[in-house]
N, C-alpha and C positions, 0 to 999 in steps of 0.2 A: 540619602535625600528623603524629606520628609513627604508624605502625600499631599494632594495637594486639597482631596477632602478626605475628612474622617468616615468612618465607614458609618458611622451613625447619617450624616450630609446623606453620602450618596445616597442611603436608603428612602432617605425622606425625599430625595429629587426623584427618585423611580416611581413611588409614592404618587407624586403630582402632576406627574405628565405620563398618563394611561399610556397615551401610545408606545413611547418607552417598555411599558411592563409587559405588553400585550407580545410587542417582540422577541419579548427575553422569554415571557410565558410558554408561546408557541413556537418557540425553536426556530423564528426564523430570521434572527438577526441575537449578535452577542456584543455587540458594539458597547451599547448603554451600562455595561457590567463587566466592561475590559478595565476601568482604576480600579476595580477590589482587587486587582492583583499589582497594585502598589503598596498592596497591606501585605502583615507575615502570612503566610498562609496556614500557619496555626491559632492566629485570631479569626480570621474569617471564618474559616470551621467551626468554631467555635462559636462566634456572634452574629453569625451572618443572616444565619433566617431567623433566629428572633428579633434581631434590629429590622427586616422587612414586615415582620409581622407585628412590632409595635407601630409602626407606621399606618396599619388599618388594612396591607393586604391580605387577604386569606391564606392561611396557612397549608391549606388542600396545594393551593397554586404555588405559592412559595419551595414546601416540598420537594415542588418537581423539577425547581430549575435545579441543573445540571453543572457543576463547578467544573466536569471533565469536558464541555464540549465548549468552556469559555476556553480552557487552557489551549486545545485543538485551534479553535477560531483563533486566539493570540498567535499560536505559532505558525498556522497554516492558511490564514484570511488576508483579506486587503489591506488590512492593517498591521500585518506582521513585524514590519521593523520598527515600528513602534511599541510592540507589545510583548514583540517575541523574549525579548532579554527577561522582562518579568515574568514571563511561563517557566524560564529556564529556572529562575531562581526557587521559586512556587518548589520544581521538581526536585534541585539540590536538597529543597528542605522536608521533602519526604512525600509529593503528590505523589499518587500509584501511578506506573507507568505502565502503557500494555503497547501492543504490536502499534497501532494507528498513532500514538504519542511517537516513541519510538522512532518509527519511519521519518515524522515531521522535524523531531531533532535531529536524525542525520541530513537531510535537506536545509535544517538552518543552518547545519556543519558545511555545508558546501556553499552559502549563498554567499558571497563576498560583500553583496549590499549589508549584511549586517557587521555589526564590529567585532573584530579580531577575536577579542577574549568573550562575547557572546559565543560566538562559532567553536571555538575551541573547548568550552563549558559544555554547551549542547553536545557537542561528539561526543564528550567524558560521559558523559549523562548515559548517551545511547549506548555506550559499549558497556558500560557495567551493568544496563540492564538485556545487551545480547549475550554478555554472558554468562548472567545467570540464569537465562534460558537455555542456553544452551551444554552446562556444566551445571545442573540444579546440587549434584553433591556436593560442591566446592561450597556454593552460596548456600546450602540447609545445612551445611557446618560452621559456618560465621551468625546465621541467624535464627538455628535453631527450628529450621520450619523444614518439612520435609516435603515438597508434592510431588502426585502421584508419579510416577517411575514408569508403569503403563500405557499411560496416556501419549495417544500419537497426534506429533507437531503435524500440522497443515503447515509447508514451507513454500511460501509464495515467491515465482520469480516475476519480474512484470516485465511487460510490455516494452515497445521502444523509446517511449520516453523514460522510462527505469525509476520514476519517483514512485510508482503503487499509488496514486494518489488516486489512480481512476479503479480501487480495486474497493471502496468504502461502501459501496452497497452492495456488493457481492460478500463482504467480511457480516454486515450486518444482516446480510438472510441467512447467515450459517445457524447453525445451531450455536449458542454462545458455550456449551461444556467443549467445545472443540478448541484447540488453543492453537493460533496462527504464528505466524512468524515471517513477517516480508526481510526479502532480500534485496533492499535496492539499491541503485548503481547510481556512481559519480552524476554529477549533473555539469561537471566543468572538466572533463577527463576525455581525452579523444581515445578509447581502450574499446579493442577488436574483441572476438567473441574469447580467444584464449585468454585474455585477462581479465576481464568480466566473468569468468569460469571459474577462475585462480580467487578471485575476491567470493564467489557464493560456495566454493570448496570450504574456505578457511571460516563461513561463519556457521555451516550445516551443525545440527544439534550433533552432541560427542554422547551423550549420553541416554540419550532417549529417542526410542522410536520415530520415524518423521514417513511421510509423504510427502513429494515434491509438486507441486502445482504450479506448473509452467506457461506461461501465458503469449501468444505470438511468437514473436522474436526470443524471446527465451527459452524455448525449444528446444534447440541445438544443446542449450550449455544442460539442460535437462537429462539430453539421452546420454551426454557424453559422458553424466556426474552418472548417472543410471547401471550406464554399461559397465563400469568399473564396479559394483554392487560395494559402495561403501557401509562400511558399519551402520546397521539403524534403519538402513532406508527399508520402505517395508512397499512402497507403492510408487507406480505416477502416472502424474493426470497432465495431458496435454488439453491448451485452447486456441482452437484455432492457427495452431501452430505448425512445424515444417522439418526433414531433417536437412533440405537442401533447399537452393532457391526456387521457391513456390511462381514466381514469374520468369522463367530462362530467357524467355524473348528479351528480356529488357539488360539482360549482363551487357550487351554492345555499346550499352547510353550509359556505360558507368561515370564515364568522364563526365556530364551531361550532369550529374549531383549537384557539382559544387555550383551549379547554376540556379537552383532550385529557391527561392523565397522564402527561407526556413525561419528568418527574422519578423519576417509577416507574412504570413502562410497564409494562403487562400483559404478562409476555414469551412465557407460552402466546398468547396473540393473536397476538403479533409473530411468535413463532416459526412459528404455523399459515400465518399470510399468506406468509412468506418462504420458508419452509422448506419445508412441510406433508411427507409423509411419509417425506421424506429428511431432517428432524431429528437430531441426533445431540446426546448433551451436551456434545460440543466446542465443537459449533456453536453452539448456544444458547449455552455460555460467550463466546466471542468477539464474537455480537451482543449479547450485553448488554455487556461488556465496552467496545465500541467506542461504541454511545448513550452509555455510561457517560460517556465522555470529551467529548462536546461539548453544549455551552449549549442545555437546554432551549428558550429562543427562538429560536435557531439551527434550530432541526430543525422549529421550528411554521415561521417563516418560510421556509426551503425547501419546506416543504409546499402554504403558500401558492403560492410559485412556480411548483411543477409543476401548481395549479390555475389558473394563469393565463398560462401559456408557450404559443408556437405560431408555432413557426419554418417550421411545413410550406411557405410561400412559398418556402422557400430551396432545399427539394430538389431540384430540378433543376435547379442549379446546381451542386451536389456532382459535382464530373466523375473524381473517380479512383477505384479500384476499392472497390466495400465490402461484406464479409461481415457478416451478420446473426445470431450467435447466438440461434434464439428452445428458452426452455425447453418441454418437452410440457407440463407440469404450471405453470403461471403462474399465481397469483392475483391480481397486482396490475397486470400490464399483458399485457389479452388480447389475442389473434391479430387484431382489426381496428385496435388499435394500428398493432400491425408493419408490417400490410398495406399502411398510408398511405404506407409508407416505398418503396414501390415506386416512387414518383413519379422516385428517383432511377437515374439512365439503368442505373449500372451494378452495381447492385446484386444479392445473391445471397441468399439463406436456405438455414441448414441447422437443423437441430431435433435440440435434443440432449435426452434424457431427463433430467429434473429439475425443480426447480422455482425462483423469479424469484432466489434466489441462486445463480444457477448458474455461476460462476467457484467458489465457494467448495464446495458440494454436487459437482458434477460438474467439480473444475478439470483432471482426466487427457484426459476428452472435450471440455473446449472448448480446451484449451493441443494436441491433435495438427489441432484445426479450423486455428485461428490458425496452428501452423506450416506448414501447408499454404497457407493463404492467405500468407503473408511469402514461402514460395518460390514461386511461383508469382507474384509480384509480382514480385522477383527476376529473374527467366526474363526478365517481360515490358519490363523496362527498357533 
């Protein structure tokens, strides 16, 4: 199908309608520059900011818009089924892909609003680029490139809703030489904590150094992957997280879930419990946003699950080193939680000011935690 302007048009329309530019400029809308990727995306690479810059914008500004975070917006915005299929293609044809791409192609892999062979492309997409993360010798013998062999994965598990999607500013206050890798879970799959364990098993780096960075609800499958001391693993960081249920009063109201308004969630509730006075509208945007994306019984059934999980046997068998993010302010898993977690030999707590989403709320204070704990790991190896 042919565009339905030329990328010469579209520049000279961004061109004439400042406000347009001004959004694209300032990062806070990619909307107006979602048709460039009806073009190859080896032409636009190519003629993209000198067709804006013969147009009369400046080239300082031009420069800086960002081709990686139109691709993100296409696959991961409001506009997504719209857009998403032409990101995919963009990446068939050679865009760089990194963990935040990644992640958003497995979540178009699962959304059934898009079309079948979009879905089935974007998986293709994500697994030939989780495996060459995770096997770089396989892939630096097909492509001739080697990186570094040293270099330890930061291996993200998330949260209850399992998309990572609320994990983008805590990724962006890391130190960028640190190289991540989310692990996230079905969005359409009702799978208890054993099989959710079985899927972040089979995708853990086979060749390289990792530390585990486990966030809430992902805890459990953390100590358990932990305790078994697979190959590689060199660390883990618990957030705000549990190795059994963090609220026992409430095992009795299990039944009492499937009653719950998970298709329209009370999001002042939600936001009170997660957030409570470090709320912002970003933040409420993006957790709603991310419930938005997985299967109502998806989210009752994990629920279930952290009402009935209890790996605390395993703790002391967890033998490498591990940092404990606990937030000041937590509503949903308190301090005699955390506390159980001491059973593990080498364990440490530090207490950041925030509340139980605290990678997202406070991600500057817990990403200078975490770099400190990776060097310091580093040292000791």
């Amino acid at each position: 199908m042919q565009p339905y302007w030329t990328l010469e048009e579209l520049c000279q329309g961004l061109a004439t309608h400042p406000e347009a530019w001004a959004q694209i400029r300032d990062g806070r809308s990619y909307i107006p520059l979602l048709p460039v990727l009806e073009h190859p995306y080896a032409l636009v690479v190519m003629r993209l900011v000198d067709s804006l810059v013969a147009t009369g914008l400046p080239r300082a500004e031009v420069e800086r818009v960002s081709l990686r975070q139109v691709v993100v917006f296409a696959l991961a915005g409001p506009m997504r089924w719209g857009w998403g299929g032409y990101a995919v293609s963009w990446i068939e044809a050679g865009f760089p892909v990194d963990d935040e791409i990644a992640s958003a192609l497995e979540i178009v892999s699962q959304d059934k609003r898009f079309p079948q062979r979009v879905r089935h492309r974007a998986f293709a997409a994500a697994k030939r680029w989780r495996r060459a993360l995770a096997d770089p010798a396989r892939w630096s013998a097909r492509h001739n490139f080697r990186p570094p062999r040293d270099k330890t994965i930061l291996v993200l598990l998330p949260g209850l809703d399992g998309t990572g999607l609320l994990r983008r500013g805590f990724r962006e206050a890391l130190d960028p030489s640190i190289p991540t890798m989310l692990i996230s879970n079905p969005v359409d799959r009702d799978l208890g904590y054993a099989s959710l364990e079985g899927i972040a098993r089979s995708r853990l780096p086979k060749r390289r150094p990792f530390v585990l960075l486990a966030e809430s609800f992902s805890g459990p499958i953390a100590i358990s992957i932990s305790a078994d001391r697979p190959a590689g693993l060199r660390g883990l960081i618990l957030t705000c997280s549990f190795a059994r249920n963090p609220m026992p009063m409430l095992a009795p109201l299990r039944h009492l879930i499937r009653l719950l308004p998970i298709r329209r969630p009370p999001m002042s509730l939600f936001s009170w419990l997660a957030l409570g006075r470090f709320a912002t509208p970003a933040l409420r945007s993006e957790l709603a946003d991310a419930l938005s994306r997985v299967s109502p019984s998806v989210i009752r059934k994990r629920l279930r699950a952290v009402l009935d999980v209890d790996v605390s046997p395993l703790l002391a068998r967890v033998a490498v080193p591990v940092l404990y993010l606990r937030a000041s302010e937590d509503r949903l898993v308190p301090r005699s939680a955390s506390n159980e977690l001491s059973a593990m030999p080498h364990i440490r707590f530090a207490e950041i000011e925030g509340p139980h989403f605290l990678l997202q709320a406070s991600p500057s204070a817990a990403a200078a935690h975490v770099q400190v704990f990776l060097r310091e790991i580093k040292v000791a190896r």
